[in-house]
Legacy VTK file of the C-alpha trace (Angstrom):
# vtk DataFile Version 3.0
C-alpha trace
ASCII
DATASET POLYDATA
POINTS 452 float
81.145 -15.683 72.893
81.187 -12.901 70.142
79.972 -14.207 67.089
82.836 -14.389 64.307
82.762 -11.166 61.735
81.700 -12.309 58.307
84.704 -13.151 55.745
84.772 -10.699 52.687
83.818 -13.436 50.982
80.698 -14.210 52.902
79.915 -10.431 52.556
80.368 -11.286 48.447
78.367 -13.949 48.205
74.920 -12.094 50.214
75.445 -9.591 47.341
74.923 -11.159 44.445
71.915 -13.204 46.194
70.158 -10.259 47.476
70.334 -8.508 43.761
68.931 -11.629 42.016
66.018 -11.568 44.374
65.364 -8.726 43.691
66.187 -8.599 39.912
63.758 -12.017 39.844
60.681 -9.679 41.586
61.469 -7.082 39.164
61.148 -8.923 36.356
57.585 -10.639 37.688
55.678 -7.046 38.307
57.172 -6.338 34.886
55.287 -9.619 33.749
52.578 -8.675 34.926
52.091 -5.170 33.935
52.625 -6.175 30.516
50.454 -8.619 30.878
47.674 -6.529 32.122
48.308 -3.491 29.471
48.023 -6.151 26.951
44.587 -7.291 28.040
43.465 -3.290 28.551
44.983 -2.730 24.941
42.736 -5.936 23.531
40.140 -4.709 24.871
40.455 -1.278 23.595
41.347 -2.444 19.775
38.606 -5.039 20.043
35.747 -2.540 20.610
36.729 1.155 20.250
33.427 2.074 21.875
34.757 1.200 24.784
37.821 3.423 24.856
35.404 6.256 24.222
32.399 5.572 26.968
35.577 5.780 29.417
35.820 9.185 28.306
32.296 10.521 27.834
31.859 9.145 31.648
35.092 11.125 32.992
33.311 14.309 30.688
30.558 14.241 32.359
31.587 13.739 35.601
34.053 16.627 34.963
31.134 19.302 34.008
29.614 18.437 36.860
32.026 18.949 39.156
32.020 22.761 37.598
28.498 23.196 39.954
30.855 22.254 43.245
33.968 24.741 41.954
32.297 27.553 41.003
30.918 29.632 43.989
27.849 31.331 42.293
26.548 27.627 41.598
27.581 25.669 44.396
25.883 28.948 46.622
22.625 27.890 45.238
22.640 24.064 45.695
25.071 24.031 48.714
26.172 20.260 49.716
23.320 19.222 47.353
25.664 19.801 44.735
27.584 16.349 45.272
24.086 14.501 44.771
24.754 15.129 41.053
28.212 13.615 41.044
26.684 10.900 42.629
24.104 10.416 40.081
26.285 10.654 37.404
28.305 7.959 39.099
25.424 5.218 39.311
23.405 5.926 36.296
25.869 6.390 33.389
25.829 2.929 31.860
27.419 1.242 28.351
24.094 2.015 26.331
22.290 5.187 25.948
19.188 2.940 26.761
20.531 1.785 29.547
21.635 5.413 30.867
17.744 6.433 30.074
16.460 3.919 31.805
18.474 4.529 35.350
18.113 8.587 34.575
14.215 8.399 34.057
13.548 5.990 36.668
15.810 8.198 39.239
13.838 11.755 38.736
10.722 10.310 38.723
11.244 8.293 41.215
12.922 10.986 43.294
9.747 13.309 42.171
7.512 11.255 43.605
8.974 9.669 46.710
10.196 13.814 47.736
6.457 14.973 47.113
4.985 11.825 49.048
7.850 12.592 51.730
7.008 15.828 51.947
2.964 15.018 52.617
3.936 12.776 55.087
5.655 15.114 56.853
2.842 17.365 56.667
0.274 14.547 58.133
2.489 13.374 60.511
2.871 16.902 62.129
-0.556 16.871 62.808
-0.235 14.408 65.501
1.846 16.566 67.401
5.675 16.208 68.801
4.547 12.869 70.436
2.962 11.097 67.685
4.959 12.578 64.830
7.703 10.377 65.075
5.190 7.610 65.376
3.241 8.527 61.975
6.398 8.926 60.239
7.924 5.480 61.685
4.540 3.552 60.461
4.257 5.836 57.116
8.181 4.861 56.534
7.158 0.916 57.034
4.156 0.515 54.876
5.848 2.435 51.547
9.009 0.699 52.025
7.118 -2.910 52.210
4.721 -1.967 49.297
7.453 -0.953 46.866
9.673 -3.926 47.703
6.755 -6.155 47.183
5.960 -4.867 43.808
9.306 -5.199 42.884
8.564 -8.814 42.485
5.883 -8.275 40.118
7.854 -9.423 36.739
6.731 -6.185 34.889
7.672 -4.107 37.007
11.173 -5.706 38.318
11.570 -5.930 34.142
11.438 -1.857 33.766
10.822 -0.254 37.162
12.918 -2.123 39.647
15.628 0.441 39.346
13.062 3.297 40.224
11.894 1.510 42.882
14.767 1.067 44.662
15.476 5.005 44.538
12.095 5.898 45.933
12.435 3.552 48.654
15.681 5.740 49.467
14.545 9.101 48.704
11.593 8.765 50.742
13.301 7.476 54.000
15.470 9.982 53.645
12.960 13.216 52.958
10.838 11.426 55.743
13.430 10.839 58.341
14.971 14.058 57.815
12.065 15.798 58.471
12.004 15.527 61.766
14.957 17.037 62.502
15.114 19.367 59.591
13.047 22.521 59.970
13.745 23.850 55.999
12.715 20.112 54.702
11.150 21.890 51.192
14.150 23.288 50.388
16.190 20.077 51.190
14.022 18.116 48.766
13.780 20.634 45.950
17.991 21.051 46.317
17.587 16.843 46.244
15.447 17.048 43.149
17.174 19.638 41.235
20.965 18.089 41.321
19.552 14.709 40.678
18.129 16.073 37.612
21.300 18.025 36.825
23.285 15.221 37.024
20.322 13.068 34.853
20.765 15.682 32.455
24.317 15.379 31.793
24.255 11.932 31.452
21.484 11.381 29.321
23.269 14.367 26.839
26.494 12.523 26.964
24.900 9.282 26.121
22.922 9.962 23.275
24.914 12.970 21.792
28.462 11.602 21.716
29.233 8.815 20.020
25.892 7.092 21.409
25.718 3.313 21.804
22.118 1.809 21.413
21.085 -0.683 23.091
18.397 -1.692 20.167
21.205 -1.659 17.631
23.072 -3.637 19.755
20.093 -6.388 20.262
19.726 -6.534 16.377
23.208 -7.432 15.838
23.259 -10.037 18.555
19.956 -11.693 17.489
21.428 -11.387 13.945
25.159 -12.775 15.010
23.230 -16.143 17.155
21.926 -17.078 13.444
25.272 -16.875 12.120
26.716 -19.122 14.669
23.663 -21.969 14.379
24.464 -21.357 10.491
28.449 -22.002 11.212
27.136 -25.348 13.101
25.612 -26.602 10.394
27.811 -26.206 7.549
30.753 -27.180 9.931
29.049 -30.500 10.427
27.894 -30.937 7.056
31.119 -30.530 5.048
33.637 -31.599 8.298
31.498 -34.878 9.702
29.178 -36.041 6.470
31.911 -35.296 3.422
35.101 -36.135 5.737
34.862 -37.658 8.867
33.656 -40.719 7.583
36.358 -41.215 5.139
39.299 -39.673 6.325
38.951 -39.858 10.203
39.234 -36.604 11.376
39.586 -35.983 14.520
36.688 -33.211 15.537
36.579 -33.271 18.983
36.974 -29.289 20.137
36.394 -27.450 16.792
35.376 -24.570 17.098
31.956 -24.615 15.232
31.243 -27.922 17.296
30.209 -25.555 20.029
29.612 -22.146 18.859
26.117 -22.620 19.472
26.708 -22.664 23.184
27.183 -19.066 23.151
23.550 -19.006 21.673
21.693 -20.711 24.414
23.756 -18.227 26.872
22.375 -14.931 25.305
19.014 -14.857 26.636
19.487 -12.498 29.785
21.726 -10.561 27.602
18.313 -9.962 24.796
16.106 -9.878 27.726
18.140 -6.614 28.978
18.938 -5.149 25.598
15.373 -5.270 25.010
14.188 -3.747 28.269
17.126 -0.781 27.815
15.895 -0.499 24.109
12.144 0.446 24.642
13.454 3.412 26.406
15.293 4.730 23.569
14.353 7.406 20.968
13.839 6.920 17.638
17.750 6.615 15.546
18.825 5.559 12.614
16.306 2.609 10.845
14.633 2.038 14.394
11.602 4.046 15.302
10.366 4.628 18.286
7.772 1.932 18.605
10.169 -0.332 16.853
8.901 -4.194 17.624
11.277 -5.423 19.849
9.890 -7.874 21.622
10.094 -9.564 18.115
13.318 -9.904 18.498
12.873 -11.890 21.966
10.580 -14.190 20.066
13.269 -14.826 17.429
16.055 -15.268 20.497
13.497 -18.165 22.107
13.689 -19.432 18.850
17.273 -19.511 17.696
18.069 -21.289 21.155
15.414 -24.132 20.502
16.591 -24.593 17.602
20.472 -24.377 19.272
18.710 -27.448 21.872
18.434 -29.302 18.819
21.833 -29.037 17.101
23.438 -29.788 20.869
21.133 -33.079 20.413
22.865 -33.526 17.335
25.875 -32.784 18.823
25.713 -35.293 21.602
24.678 -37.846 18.770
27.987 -37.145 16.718
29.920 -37.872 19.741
28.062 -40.875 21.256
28.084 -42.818 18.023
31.352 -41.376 16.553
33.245 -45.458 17.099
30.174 -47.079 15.889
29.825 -44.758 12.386
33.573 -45.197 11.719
32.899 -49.440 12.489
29.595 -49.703 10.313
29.337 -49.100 6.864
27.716 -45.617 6.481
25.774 -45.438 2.995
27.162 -42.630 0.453
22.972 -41.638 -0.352
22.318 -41.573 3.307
25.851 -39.796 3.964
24.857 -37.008 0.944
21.675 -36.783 1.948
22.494 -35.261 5.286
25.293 -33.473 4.036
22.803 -31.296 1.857
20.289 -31.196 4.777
22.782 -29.610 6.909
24.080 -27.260 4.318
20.402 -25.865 3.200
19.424 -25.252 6.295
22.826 -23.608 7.483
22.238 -21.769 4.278
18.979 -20.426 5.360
20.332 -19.648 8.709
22.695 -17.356 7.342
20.415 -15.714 4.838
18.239 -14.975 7.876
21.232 -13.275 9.718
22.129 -11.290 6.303
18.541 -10.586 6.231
18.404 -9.024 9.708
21.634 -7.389 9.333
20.875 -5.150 6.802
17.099 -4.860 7.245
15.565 -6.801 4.746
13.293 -9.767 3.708
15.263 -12.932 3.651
14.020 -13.936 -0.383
16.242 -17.057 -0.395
15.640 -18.490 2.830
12.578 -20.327 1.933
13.897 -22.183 -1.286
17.074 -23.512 1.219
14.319 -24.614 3.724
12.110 -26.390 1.180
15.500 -28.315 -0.398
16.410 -29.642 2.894
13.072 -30.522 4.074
12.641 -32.486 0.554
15.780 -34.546 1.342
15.147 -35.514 4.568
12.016 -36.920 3.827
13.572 -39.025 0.999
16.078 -39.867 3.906
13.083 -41.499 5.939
11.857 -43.323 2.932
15.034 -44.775 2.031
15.601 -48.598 2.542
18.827 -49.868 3.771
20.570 -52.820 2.083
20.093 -56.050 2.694
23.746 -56.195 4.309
22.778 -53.303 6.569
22.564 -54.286 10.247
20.060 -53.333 12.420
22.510 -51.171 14.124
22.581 -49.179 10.895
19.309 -48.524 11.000
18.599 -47.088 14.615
21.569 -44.687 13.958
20.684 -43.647 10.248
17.171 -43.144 11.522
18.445 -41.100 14.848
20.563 -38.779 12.556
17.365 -38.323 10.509
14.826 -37.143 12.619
17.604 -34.698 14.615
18.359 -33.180 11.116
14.440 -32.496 10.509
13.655 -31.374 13.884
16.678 -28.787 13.364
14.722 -28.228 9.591
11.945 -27.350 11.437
13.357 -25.222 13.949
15.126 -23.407 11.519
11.971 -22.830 9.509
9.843 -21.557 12.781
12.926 -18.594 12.974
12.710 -17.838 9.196
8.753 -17.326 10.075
9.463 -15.225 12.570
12.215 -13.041 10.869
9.352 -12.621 8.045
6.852 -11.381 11.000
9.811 -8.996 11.837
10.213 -7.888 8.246
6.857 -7.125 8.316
5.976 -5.263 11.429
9.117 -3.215 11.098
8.127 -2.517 7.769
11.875 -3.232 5.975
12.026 -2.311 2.414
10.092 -4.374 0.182
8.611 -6.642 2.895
5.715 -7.317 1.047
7.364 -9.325 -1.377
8.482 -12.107 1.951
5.105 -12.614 2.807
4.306 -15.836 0.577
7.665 -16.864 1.241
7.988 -17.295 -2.272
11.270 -17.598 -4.359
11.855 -17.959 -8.145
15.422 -20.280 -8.058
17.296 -22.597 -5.919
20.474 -22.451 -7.316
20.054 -24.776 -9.910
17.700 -22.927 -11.971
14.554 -24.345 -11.265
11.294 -22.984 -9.946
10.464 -23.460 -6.395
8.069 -21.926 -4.800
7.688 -22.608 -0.517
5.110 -21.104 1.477
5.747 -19.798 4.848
2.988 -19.186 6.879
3.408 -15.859 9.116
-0.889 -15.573 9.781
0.281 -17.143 13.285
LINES 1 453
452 0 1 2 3 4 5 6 7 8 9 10 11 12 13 14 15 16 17 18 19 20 21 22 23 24 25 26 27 28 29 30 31 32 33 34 35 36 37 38 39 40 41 42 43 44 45 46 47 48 49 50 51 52 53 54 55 56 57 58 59 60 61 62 63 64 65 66 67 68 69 70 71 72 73 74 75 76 77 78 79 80 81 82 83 84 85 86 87 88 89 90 91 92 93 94 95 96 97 98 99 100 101 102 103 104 105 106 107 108 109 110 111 112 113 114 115 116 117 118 119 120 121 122 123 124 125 126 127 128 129 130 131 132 133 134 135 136 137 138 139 140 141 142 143 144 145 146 147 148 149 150 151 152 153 154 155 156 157 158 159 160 161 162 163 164 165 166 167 168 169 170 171 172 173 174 175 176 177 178 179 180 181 182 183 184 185 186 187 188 189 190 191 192 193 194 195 196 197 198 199 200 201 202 203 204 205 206 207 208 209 210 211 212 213 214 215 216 217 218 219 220 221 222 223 224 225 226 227 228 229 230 231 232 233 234 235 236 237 238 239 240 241 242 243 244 245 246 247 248 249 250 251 252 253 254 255 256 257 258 259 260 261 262 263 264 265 266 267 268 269 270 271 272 273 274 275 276 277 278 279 280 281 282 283 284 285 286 287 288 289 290 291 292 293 294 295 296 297 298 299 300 301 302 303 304 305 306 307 308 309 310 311 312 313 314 315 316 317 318 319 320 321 322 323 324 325 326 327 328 329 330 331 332 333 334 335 336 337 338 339 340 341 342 343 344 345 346 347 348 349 350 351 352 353 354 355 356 357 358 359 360 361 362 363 364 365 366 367 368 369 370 371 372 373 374 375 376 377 378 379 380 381 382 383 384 385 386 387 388 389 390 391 392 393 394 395 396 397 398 399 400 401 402 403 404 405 406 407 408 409 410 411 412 413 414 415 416 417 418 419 420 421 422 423 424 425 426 427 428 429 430 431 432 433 434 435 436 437 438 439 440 441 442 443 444 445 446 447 448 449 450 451
């Protein structure tokens, strides 16, 4: 039976189905291309640099390109000529220390695996048609499995293991080749020459335009951690000591509660800064044998002393019901109020001091004032009404407030050893550690030893 022919009605109501489905798709790309230019445009208006690095990459890749369009230069490389796109492809990186690092460690290692390629060839044509592909097979083996191995030698996986990884390449290449290519010196100098072309361009684009540095971009990370430990403090000082005990205030998520997070996260992010930094020339207030691995030390530093506030942390939270059920003394309750807000004050000194390259002159008196209180905190005696309970948690809170003293005070020693060895203006005067106020007017005078 022939199936019945659709009603105009039926016909009316496909319509109006068919255009919603597709209006509803529509409007879901749409969505989502906002969506994603939004994220592209926060990410352009939150760091600028950004916006521009796209650029200086797409510039240099662009110039380049000039040696493949141009007939009088691309005569003279030949199909060389795309082994400097190439280059400027893999080693153009965020940081101009970063982009010296790859560029360096790709010509020399290119310089050196072409010449030992090249000698290889040379020996292994010794043996004859027979035995040459032998020679080269066994030469091939034992450079390969030598260079990988050394690549797990922490130095040189810290600085070389880019390099390494190119000569590896370069000379399995220049060796295999050889045996079927009769000009092999002119394939490796054509290698060598566009890799440094393309080396060339980078490492002008990186540092000349608008460079990034990857030292000056360790300094302000090293200098923002201290900031956040310093947020910490004074969050928990004036939020948990001055309110949460009388008002009740619910803490749980705020934001300075775990800020310091961030700061035991950031050590693979120094530990490359640092390695991309030693490579750099000397700019702006860093010179080229500027200390830092000083700023590593600092890092380890600021993230012990980050263990102990997420110990204090873990405290707050445990014993949160039992604080709010016991009576928490106001001199106890003051006492680590101030102890948290010295030594967030020093913290922050220490970031200012960093920041703008400088002794920190106030961090010692902040240290000494909090390290005063807390050992009045371990001498005082409860009341007689005061439980045993009491005790064991006013004791707890104690001893995690001077172990974070402490820690704070082994970072303001070390940001003095930086002050000193990177000779900021007026170092000398940091050395004793000495101060002439706290605030208040009096004398105060801390020592902080830097002999170790």
């Amino acid at each position: 039976m022939e199936a019945a022919p659709r009603t105009s009605n039926e016909k009316a109501g496909v319509t109006p189905l068919l255009t919603f489905s597709i209006l509803s798709s529509f409007l879901k790309i749409h969505d989502k291309m906002k969506a994603a230019a939004m994220t592209l445009k926060k990410l352009a208006v939150d760091d600028p640099r950004r916006v521009r690095h796209s650029l200086k990459v797409g510039l240099t890749l662009t110039v380049i390109s000039v040696f493949y369009y141009v007939k009088a230069l691309y005569s003279g490389l030949g199909q060389s000529t795309m082994w400097a796109v190439l280059t400027v492809v893999v080693v153009t990186e965020y940081t101009a220390g970063a982009t010296l690092y790859k560029g360096l460690n790709r010509v020399i290692a290119t310089l050196l695996a072409g010449a030992l390629g090249l000698g290889a060839h040379r020996l292994a044509a010794l043996a004859g048609n027979d035995g040459k592909s032998v020679l080269l097979g066994v030469f091939v083996f034992l450079l390969a499995a030598m260079v990988t191995f050394s690549r797990f030698v922490p130095e040189i996986k810290a600085r070389y293991d880019y390099g390494a990884t190119i000569f590896i390449l370069t000379f399995s290449l220049v060796s295999v080749s050889g045996y079927r290519v009769e000009e092999l010196i002119g394939l490796a100098h054509h290698r060598l020459s566009t890799v440094a072309i393309g080396v060339a361009a980078c490492m002008a684009t990186s540092i000349a335009i608008f460079p990034v540095w990857a030292g000056e971009e360790l300094h302000n990370l090293v200098a923002s951690n201290l900031d956040t430990l310093a947020s910490f403090l004074e969050g928990v000082g004036k939020e948990y000591f001055e309110q949460k005990l009388e008002s009740h205030k619910n803490l749980e998520g705020a934001s300075f509660l775990i800020g310091y997070k961030s700061v035991l996260n950031s050590k693979a992010m120094e530990d490359s800064l640092a390695n991309f930094a030693r490579w750099e020339p000397g700019h702006g207030h860093f010179g080229f044998r500027h200390p830092w691995k000083q700023y590593l030390k600092i890092g380890a530093l600021a993230r012990q002393c980050a263990c102990s506030m997420q110990s204090l942390n873990g405290f707050i939270s445990a014993t949160e019901k039992s604080f709010e059920e016991l009576r928490f003394q106001q001199n106890i309750k003051t006492a680590c109020a101030v102890m948290c807000s010295e030594s967030g004050k020093a913290l922050a000194e220490l970031a200012s001091a960093i920041r703008d390259m400088r002794p920190p002159t106030a961090t010692a008196g902040h240290l000494g004032n909090a390290a005063k209180v807390g050992s009045q905190v371990k001498m005082m005696v409860p009341s007689e009404t005061t439980t045993v309970e009491e005790v064991l948690l006013y004791a707890t809170m104690a001893n995690l407030l001077l172990e974070i003293v402490h820690s704070a005070k082994h970072v303001a020693d070390a940001v003095v050893q930086l002050a000193n060895m990177a000779k900021f203006k007026h170092a000398e005067e940091a050395k004793s550690g000495v101060v002439k106020h706290n605030g208040d007017g009096e004398s105060l005078h801390v020592v902080i030893d830097v002999r170790n």
